[in-house]
N, C-alpha and C positions, 0 to 999 in steps of 0.2 A: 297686469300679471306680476304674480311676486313665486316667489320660490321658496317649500320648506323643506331645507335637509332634517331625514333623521338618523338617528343610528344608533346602533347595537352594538356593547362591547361582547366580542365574543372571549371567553376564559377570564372575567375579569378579578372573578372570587381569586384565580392563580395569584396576583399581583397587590401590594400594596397602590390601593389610588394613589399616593402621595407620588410615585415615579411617573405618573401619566396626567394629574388632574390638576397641576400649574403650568404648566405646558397650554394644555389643552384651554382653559381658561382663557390665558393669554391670546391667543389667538382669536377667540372667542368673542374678545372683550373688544377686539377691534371690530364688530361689525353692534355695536348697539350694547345696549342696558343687559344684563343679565333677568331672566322674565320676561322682560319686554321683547327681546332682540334674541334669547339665546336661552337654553334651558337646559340643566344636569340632573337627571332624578333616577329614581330606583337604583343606584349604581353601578350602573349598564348603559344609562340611555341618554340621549343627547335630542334638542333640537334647537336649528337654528333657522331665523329667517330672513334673507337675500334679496337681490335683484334676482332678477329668473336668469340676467346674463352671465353674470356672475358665479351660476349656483355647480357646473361641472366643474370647475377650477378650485373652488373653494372647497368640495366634496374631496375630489383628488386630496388637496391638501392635507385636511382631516385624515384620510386614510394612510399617509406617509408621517403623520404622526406618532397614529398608532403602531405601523410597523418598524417604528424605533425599537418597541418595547419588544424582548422577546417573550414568546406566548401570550402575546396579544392583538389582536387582530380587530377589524369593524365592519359590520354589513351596513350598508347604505343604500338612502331611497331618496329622488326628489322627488316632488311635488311642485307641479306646476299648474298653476290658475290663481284665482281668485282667492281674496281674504276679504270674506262678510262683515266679519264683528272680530275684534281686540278681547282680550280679558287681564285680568290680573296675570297672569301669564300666556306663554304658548301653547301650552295646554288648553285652557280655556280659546282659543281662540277659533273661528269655524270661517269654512270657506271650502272649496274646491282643493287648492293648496295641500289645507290640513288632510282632506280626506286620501290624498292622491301617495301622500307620503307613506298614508299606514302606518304610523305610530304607534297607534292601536290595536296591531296584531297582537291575538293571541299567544303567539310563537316571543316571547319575554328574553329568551335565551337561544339567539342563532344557532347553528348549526356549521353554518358555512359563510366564508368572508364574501357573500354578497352585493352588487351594485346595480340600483334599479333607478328607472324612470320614469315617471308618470305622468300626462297631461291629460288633455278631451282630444286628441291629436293622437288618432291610434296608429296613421301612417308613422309617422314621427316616432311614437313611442317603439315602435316594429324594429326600426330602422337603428335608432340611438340604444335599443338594449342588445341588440345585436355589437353593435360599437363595444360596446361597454363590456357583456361579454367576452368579447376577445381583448379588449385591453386589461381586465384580470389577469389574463395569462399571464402577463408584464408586473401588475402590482401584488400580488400574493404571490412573487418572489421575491420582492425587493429585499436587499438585506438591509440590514440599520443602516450602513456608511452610505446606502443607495436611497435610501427613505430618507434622510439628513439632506442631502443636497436636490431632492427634490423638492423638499419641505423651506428651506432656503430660497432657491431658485424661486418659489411662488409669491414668499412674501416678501423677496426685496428681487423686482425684475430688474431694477434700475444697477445694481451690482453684479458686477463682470464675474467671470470666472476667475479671474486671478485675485479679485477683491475677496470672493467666498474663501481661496485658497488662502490666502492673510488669515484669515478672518479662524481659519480651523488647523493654520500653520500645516499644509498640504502643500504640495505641487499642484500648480494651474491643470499639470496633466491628471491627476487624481480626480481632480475633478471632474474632469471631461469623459474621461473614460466612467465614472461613476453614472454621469449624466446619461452616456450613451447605452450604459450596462442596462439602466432603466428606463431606456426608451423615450427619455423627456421630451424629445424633440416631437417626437411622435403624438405625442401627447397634448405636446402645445397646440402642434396642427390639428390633434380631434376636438381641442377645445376652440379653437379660432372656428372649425366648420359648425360646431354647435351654435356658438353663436351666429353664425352666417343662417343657417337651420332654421333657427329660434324665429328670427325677423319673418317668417313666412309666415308665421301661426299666430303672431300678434296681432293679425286683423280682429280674431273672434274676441279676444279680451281688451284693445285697446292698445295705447303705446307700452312700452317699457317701463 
């Protein structure tokens, strides 16, 4: 089983890419090749491909990127199964995966900052877009100072609070309260049960 996020910048035309698209790279570039691992086109759209255990935390991420930016926002889809055949890029690529994610929707230009789910697991999918669902409530409020240290918090879990606070010349309490404004905790624990989740529906496709 592998996992492909996609996603939709919503109001991208509003913004110069240059405030959003070294960032996002960077990030990006830590999980694989660009094409190969990770894909930016029409400039709106994003796809990237994961471990399936991986793939709510990494999404999260993404999304607290974007809400750095103001008037900018991202709808997001996993996709979870199978990958058949590789191509010159993720685009080209098919499998279960690619279809589950919808990439390919007609709809080019969101509407609303969206987060979906998809596998061959429709109990699960029931279950997790319900999750998901209510944890929007949380993340399309985030403000910047609040998408910042959750966007932090994910890609260095090894650094403390007081270390992010150095790091952004903040109070350790800044942080905290940031942390708690946005629910991270909350968030850690929907990501730990995903993955606990996950381990159940890897009989139909195999290990991890």
């Amino acid at each position: 089983m592998i996992a492909i996020i996609s996603g939709k910048i919503l109001n991208a035309w509003k913004v110069n890419p240059n405030v959003w698209l070294f960032k996002l790279k960077q990030y990006l570039s830590s999980f694989g090749l660009p094409q190969l691992h990770w894909e930016i086109f029409g400039g709106n759209a994003l796809l990237l491909k994961v471990a399936a255990q991986d793939a709510l935390w990494t999404a999260i991420c993404i999304k607290a990127i974007f809400r750095q930016v103001p008037e900018l926002d991202i709808a997001l889809a996993i996709g979870l199964g199978t990958e058949e055949q590789t191509g010159a890029s993720l685009r080209n690529g098919t499998g279960t995966a690619y279809d589950y994610c919808n990439w390919q929707a007609e709809e080019r230009i969101p509407k609303q900052a969206t987060f979906a789910l998809q596998s061959a697991d429709l109990s699960f999918d029931r279950q997790f877009n319900l999750l998901l669902h209510f944890a929007l409530v949380s993340m399309n409020e985030w403000s910047v100072l609040e998408a910042e240290i959750v966007e932090l918090s994910i890609i260095f879990p090894e650094k403390s609070q007081q270390e992010i606070a150095d790091w952004l010349r903040i109070r350790q309490s800044a942080v905290s309260q940031r942390r708690k404004r946005a629910h991270f905790d909350l968030l850690a624990q929907l990501n730990q049960y995903y993955k606990n989740e996950l381990t159940k529906i890897t009989e139909v496709y195999g290990p991890l």
